[in-house]
C-alpha positions as CSV (number, residue, x, y, z in Angstrom):
1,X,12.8,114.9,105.6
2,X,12.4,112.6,102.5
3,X,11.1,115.8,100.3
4,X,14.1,118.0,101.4
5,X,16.5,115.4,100.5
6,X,14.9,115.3,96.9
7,X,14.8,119.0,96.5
8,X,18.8,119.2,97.0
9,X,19.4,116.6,95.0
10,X,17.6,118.1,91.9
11,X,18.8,121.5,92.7
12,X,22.2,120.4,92.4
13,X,21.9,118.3,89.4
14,X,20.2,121.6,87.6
15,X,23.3,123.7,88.6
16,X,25.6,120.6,87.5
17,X,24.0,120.5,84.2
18,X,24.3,124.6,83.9
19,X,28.0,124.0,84.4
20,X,28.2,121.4,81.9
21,X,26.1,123.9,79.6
22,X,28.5,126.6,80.0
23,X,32.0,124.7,79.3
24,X,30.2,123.3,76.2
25,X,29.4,127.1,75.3
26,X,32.1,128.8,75.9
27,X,34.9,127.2,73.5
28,X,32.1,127.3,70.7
29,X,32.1,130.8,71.5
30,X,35.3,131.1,71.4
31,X,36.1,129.5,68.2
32,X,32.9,131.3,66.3
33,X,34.9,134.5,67.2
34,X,38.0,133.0,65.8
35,X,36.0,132.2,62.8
36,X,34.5,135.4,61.8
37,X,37.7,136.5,59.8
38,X,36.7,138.9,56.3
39,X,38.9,139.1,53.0
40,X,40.3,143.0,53.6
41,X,42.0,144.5,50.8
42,X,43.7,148.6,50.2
43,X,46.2,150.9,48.8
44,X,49.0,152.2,50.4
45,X,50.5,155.4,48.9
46,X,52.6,158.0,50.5
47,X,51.7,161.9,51.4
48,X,51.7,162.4,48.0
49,X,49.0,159.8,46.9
50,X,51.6,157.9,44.8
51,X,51.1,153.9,45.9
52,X,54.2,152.3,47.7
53,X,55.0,149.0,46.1
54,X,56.6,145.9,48.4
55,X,54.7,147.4,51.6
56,X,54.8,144.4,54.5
57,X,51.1,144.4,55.6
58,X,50.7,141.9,58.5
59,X,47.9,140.9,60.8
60,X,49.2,142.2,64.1
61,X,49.8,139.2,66.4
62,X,49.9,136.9,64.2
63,X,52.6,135.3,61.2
64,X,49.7,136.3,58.7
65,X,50.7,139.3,55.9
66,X,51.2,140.1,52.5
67,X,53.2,142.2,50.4
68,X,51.7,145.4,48.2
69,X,51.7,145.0,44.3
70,X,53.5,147.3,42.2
71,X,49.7,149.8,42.2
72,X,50.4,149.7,46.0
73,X,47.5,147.1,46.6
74,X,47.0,144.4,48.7
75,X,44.7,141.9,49.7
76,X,44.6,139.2,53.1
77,X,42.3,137.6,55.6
78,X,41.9,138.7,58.6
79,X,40.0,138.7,62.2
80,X,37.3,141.0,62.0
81,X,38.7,142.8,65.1
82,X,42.0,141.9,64.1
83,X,44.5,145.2,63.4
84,X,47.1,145.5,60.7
85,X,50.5,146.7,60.8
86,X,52.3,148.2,57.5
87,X,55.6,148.7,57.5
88,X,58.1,149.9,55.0
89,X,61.9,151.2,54.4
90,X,62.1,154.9,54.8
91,X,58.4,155.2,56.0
92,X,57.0,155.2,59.3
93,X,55.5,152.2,60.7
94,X,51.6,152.4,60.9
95,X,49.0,150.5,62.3
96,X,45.1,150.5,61.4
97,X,42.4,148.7,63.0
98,X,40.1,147.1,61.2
99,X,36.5,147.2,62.8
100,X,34.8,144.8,60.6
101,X,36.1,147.0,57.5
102,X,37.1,144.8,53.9
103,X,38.3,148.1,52.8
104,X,41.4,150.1,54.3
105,X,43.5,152.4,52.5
106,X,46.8,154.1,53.8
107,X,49.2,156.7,53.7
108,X,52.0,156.4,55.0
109,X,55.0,159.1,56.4
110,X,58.6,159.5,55.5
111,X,60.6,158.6,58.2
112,X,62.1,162.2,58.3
113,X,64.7,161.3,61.6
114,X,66.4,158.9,58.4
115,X,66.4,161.5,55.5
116,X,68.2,163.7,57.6
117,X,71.1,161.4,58.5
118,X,74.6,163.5,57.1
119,X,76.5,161.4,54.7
120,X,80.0,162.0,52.3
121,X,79.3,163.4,48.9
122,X,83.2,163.6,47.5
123,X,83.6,167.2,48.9
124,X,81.9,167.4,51.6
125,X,78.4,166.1,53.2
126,X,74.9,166.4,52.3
127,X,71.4,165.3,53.8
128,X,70.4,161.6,52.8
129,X,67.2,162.8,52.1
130,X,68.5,163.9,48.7
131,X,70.3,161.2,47.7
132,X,68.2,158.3,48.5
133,X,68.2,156.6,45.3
134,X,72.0,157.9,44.3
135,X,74.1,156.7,47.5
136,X,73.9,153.4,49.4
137,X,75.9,154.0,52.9
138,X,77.1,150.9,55.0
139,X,77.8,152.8,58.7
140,X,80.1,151.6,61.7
141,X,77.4,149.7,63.2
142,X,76.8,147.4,60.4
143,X,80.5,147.0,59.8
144,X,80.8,145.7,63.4
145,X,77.6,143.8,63.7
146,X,78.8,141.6,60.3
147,X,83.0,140.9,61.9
148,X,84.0,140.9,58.6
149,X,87.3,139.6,57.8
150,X,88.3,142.3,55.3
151,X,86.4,145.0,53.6
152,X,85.0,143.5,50.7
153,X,83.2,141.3,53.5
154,X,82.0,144.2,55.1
155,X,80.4,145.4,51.8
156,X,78.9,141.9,50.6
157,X,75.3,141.9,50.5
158,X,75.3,145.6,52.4
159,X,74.6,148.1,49.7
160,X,71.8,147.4,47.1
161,X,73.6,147.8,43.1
162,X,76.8,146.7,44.4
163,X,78.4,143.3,43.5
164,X,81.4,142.4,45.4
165,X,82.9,138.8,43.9
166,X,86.4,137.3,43.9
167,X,88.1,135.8,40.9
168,X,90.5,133.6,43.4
169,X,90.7,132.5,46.7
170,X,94.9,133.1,47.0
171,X,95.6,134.8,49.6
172,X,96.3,138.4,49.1
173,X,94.3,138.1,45.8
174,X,91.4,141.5,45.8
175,X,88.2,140.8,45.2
176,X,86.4,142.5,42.4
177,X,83.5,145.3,43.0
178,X,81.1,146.0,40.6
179,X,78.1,148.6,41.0
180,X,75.0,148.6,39.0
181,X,76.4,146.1,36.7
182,X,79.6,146.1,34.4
183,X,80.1,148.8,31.7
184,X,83.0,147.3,29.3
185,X,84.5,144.0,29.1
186,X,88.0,145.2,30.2
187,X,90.0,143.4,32.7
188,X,90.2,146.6,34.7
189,X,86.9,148.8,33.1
190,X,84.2,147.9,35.6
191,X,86.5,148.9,38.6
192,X,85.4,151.6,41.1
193,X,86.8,155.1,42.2
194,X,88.5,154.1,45.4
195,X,88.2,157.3,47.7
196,X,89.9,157.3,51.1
197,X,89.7,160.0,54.0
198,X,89.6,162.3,50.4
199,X,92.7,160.5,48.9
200,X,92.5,158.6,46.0
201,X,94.3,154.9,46.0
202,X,94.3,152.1,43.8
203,X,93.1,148.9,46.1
204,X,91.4,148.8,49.5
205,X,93.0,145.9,50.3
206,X,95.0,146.9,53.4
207,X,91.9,148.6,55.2
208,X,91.1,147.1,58.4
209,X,87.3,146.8,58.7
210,X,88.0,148.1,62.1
211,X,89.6,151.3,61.1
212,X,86.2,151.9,59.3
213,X,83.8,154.5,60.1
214,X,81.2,154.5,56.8
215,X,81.9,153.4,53.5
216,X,79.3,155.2,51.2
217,X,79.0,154.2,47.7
218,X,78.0,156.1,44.7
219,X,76.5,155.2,42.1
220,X,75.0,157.6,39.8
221,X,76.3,160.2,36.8
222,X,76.3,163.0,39.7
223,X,79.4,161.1,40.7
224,X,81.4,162.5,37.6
225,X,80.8,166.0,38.3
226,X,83.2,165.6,41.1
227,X,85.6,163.1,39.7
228,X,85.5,163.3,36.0
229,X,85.8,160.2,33.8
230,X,87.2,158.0,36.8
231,X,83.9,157.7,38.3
232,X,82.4,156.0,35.6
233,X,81.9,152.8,37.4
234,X,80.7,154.4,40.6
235,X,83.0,155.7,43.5
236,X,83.5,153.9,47.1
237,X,84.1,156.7,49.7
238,X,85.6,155.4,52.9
239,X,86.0,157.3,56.1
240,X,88.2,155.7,58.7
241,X,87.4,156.3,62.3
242,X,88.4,159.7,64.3
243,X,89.0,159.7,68.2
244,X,87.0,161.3,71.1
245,X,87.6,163.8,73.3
246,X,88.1,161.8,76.9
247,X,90.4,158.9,78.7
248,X,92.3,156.8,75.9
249,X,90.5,154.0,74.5
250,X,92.6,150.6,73.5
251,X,90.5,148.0,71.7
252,X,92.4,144.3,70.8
253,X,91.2,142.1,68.4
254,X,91.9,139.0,67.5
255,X,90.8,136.4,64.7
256,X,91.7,132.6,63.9
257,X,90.2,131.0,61.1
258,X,90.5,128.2,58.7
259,X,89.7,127.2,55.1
260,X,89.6,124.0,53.1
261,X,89.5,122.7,49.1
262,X,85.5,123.5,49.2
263,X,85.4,120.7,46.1
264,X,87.8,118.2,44.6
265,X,87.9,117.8,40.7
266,X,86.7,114.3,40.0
267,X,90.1,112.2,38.7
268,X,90.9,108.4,37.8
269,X,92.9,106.9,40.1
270,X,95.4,103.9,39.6
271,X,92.6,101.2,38.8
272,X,90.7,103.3,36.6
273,X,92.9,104.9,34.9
274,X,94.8,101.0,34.1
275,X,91.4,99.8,33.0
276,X,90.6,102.4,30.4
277,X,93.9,102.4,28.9
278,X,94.1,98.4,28.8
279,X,90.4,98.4,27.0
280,X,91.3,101.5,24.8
281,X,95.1,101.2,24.4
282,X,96.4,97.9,25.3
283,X,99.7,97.9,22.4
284,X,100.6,101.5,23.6
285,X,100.8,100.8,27.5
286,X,101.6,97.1,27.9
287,X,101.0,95.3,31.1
288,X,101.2,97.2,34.5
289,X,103.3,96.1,37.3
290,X,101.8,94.5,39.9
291,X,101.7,96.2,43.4
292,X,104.1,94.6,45.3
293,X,106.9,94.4,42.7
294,X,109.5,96.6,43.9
295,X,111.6,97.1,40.9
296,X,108.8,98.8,38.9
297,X,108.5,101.9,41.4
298,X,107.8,104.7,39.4
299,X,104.4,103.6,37.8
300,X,103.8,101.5,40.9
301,X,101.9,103.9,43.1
302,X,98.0,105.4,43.7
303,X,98.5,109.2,44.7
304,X,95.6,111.4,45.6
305,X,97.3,114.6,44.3
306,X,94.7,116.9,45.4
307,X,95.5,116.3,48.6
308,X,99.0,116.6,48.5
309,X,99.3,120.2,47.3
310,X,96.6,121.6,49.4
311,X,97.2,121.9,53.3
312,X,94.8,123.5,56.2
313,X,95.1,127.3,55.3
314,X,95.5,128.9,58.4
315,X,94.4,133.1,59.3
316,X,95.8,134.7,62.3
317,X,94.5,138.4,61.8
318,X,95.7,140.9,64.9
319,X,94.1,144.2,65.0
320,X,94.8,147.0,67.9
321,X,93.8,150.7,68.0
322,X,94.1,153.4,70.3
323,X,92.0,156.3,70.4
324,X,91.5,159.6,72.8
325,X,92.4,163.1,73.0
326,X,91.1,166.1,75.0
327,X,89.0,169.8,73.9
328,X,90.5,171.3,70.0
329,X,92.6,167.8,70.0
330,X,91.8,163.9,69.0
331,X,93.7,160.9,68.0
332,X,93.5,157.7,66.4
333,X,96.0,154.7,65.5
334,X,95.4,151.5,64.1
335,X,97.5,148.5,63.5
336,X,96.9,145.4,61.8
337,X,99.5,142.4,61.2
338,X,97.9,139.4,59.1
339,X,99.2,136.1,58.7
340,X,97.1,134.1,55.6
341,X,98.3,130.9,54.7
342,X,96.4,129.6,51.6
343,X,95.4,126.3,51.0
344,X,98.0,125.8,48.1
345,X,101.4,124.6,49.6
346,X,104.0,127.7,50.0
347,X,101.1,130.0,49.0
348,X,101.0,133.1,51.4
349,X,100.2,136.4,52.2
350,X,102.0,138.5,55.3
351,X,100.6,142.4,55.6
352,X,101.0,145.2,58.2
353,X,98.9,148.1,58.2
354,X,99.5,151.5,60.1
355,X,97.2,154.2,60.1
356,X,97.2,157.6,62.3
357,X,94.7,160.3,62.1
358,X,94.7,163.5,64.2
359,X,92.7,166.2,64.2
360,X,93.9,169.9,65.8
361,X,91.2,172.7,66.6
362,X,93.2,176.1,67.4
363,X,89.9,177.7,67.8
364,X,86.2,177.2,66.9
365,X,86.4,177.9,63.3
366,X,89.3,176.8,62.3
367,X,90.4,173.1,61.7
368,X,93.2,170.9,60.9
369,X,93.0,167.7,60.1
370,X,96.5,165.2,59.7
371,X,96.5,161.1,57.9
372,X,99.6,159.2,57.8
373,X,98.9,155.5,56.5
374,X,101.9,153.5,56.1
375,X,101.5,149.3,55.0
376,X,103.9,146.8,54.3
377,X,102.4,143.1,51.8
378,X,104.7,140.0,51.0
379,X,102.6,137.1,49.1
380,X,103.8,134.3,47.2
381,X,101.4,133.4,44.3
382,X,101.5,129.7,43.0
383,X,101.6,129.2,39.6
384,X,98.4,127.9,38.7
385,X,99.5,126.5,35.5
386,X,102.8,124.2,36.9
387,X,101.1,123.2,39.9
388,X,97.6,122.1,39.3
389,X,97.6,121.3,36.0
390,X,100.3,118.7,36.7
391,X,98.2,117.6,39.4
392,X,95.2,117.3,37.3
393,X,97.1,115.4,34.4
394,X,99.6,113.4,36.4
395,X,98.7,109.7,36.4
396,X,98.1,108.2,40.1
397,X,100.6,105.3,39.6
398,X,103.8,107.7,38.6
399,X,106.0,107.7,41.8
400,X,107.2,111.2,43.2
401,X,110.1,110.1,45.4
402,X,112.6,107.5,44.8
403,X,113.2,104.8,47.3
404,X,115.2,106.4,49.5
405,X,112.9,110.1,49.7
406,X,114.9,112.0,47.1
407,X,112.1,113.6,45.2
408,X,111.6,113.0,41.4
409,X,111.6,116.1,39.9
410,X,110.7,114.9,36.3
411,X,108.8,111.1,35.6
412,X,108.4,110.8,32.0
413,X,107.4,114.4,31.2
414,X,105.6,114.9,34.5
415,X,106.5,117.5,37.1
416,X,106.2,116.6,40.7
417,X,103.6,119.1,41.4
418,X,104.9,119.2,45.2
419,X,108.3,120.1,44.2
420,X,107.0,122.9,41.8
421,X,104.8,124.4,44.6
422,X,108.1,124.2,46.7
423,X,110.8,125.4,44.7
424,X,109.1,127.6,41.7
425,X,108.5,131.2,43.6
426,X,106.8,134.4,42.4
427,X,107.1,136.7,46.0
428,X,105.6,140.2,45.4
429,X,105.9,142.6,48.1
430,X,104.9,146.3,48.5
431,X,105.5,149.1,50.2
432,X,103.3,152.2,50.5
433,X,102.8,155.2,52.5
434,X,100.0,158.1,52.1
435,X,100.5,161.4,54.2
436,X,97.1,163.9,53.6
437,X,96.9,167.0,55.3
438,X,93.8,169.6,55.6
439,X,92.5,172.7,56.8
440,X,88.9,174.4,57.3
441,X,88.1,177.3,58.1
442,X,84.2,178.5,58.7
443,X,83.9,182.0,57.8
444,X,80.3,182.3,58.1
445,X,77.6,179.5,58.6
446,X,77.2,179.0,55.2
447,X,80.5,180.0,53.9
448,X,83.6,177.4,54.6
449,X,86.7,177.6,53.0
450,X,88.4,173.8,52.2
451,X,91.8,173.1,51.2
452,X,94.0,169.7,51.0
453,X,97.1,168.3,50.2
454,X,98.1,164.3,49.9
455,X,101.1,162.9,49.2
456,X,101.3,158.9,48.2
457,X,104.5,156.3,47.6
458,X,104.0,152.8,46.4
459,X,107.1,150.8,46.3
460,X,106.2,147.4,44.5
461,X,109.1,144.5,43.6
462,X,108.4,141.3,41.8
463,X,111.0,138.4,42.4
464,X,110.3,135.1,40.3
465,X,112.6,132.3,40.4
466,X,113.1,128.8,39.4
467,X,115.3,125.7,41.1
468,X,117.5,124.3,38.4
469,X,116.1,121.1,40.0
470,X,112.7,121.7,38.0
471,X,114.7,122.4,34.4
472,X,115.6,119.8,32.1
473,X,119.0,121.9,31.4
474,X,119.3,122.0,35.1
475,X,120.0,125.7,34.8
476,X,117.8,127.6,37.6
477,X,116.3,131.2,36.5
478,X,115.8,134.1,38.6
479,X,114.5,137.4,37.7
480,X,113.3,140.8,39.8
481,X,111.1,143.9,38.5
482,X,110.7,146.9,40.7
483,X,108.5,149.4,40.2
484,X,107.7,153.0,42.3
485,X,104.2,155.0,42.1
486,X,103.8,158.4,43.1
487,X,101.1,160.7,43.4
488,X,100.5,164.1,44.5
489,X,97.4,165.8,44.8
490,X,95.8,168.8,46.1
491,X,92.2,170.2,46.3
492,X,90.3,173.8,47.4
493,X,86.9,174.7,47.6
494,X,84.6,177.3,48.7
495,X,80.9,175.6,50.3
């Protein structure tokens, strides 16, 4: 009895200790296969054994990778039964296993689903394949996925080459695009060939981001063998958005938003400003009143004028479209009404955009194609010069309203900078209106026969005026300039 009792209690301790044994082993194991990792370097090149520079070689699994040099080499550690994945624009992703290997070269594949994507070349379209380097191309998707507020935020950051930067933020003010750098020092030299739905215009200001179907950008000297001299600086091709054959679609869009002074201009305010002049200037200035005497109230103040002339601006941007149609005809209209307060006081910019495109198939090889675009701008642009440089010079203690609220318009050379915001105006509205009309007709599959015709109207008038309340003759001035654009243009071709 005694003997069996000893033999299970030393069978059981044996089996303990095994057990013991084992969860010692295992996580040794475990980290001795973690630890057998090898330095494992390559070249990548491409089917025609040129190395791919800036491939993104990464251990799969894992937040472990590199980046190929400009000889298509690279060199990481890695697991010994790790795998690595490579990675690169225009390529097909690849994956290689290493299999205790330090060495593993490459090649990868051209992505040829990509290449063959159809983009606009001026007149007409042409495989991306052969304009890789030439044409950066932002689609519809993009556009949408970014909600720009305008176009020029549609096209920030999107296309490589092409700087998009604004001089101002007024509202209504257009932002200035440059591609592969600037070629003169002109105000107006480094601009772009704006190209819309094959009509030329001078802004894209008015273009919904919406109403957008591709913008595609080009940038090289092929560009002027289409356009001439105008594409110099590159041309911006635009392509708004057709309608579908099916039940009418009606999309609503709606955006609020608000802006701010980013950064005030650091200025003195009553206390400095006395302190210098007292130290520096003391016969010139004299003593200052004290706070609370009444009868010295126009030096006997502490304004902030940054923050009196600039306000909250507030955005309110409304865009609606309608699209449908049915077999051989489509549709599509967009409207846009835009309400931009700027964060100037009485800076503005109002706008209303119309745009209608229809397209008319009488029969399979012949098409017609119809764009009317019609938009309507009214801003009011501060002057820079009356109203911020008073606010920047003004001293804080000079009062701006007299003790009963009437506003002084003048304080010893010193303009009330609210007053000239108010009543010193330079309103600039337009009018325009583009009508383009085109037919196709397909002769053969390689034979097409092109010909368009475009029609455009700007209306522009410039009113300035002046409250005699802000001259020292107290004589107001008032002037207008009106000006009218137009341009006619047609184009035929044979592809």
């Amino acid at each position: 009895m005694t003997k069996n009792v000893l033999l299970d209690f030393f069978q059981k301790l044996i089996v303990k200790k095994r057990l013991v044994l084992c969860l010692l082993v295992i996580p040794l194991m475990v980290a001795s296969a973690y630890a057998q990792t090898i330095s494992v370097s390559g070249v990548i090149k491409d089917e025609g054994g040129l190395p791919l520079p800036g491939v993104a070689v990464t251990v799969k699994g894992t937040t472990s990778g590199t980046m190929t040099n400009e000889n298509g080499q690279f060199k990481l550690t890695a697991p010994t039964n790790g795998v690595l994945q490579f990675k690169y624009l225009g390529f097909l992703s690849q994956e290689a296993a290493i299999n205790n290997r330090t060495t593993v070269n490459v090649t990868l594949k051209e992505d040829i689903s990509r290449l063959e994507e159809v983009i606009v070349v001026g007149y007409g379209t042409a495989p991306k394949r052969d304009n890789a380097g030439a044409i950066s191309s932002v689609n519809q998707k993009t556009i949408e996925e970014r909600v720009p507020v305008n176009v020029f935020d549609a096209l920030q950051g999107a296309a490589a080459g092409v700087r998009v930067a604004a001089d101002s933020g007024a509202p209504g003010d257009e932002a200035q695009i440059s591609i592969r750098g600037v070629s003169t020092i002109s105000a107006d030299g480094g601009r772009p060939l704006y190209v819309v739905d094959g009509v030329q215009v001078d802004n894209i200001n008015g273009i919904s981001p919406t109403d957008i179907k591709s913008i595609e950008i080009l940038k090289d000297a092929a560009s002027t063998s289409i356009y001439g001299a105008r594409a110099a600086n590159g041309v911006i091709l635009i392509t708004t958005k057709r309608g579908e054959e099916g039940k009418p679609r009606v999309q609503l869009n709606y955006i609020r938003s608000y802006s701010n002074l980013a950064h005030k201009l650091p200025q003195a305010n009553r206390l400095e400003r006395e302190g210098f002049e007292q130290s520096n200037l003391p016969t010139r200035f004299g003593l200052y009143p004290i706070f609370d005497d009444s009868t010295a109230y126009r030096r006997n103040n502490d304004w902030d004028y940054q923050d009196l002339i600039t306000q909250t601006g507030i955005r309110n941007q409304v865009d609606f479209n309608v699209s449908g149609g049915q077999k051989g005809l489509t549709y599509y209209t967009g409207v846009q009404y835009l309400d931009d307060e700027g964060i100037i006081l009485n800076s503005y910019n109002k706008r209303f955009n119309l745009r209608t495109n229809v397209d008319y198939k009488p029969s399979e090889k012949a098409t017609l194609a119809t764009r009317i675009t019609f938009g309507y701008q009214d801003i009011n642009r501060v002057d820079d010069g009356r109203v911020l440089s008073q606010a920047a010079q003004r001293p804080a203690s000079q009062a701006l309203y007299l003790p009963d609220g009437t506003p002084i318009y003048d304080n010893g050379g010193r303009k009330n900078p609210i007053e000239e915001a108010r009543l010193r105006k330079d309103l600039n509205a337009t009018y325009n209106g583009i009508i383009y009309q085109s037919f196709e007709y397909k002769f053969s599959n390689p034979l097409i026969f092109h010909v368009d015709g475009s029609a455009a109207l700007n209306l522009g008038r410039n009113r300035r005026s002046v409250s005699g309340l802000l001259e020292t003759t107290g004589i107001g001035r008032a002037s207008e300039i009106n000006n009218i654009a137009r341009r006619l243009q047609a184009n035929a071709d044979v592809t």
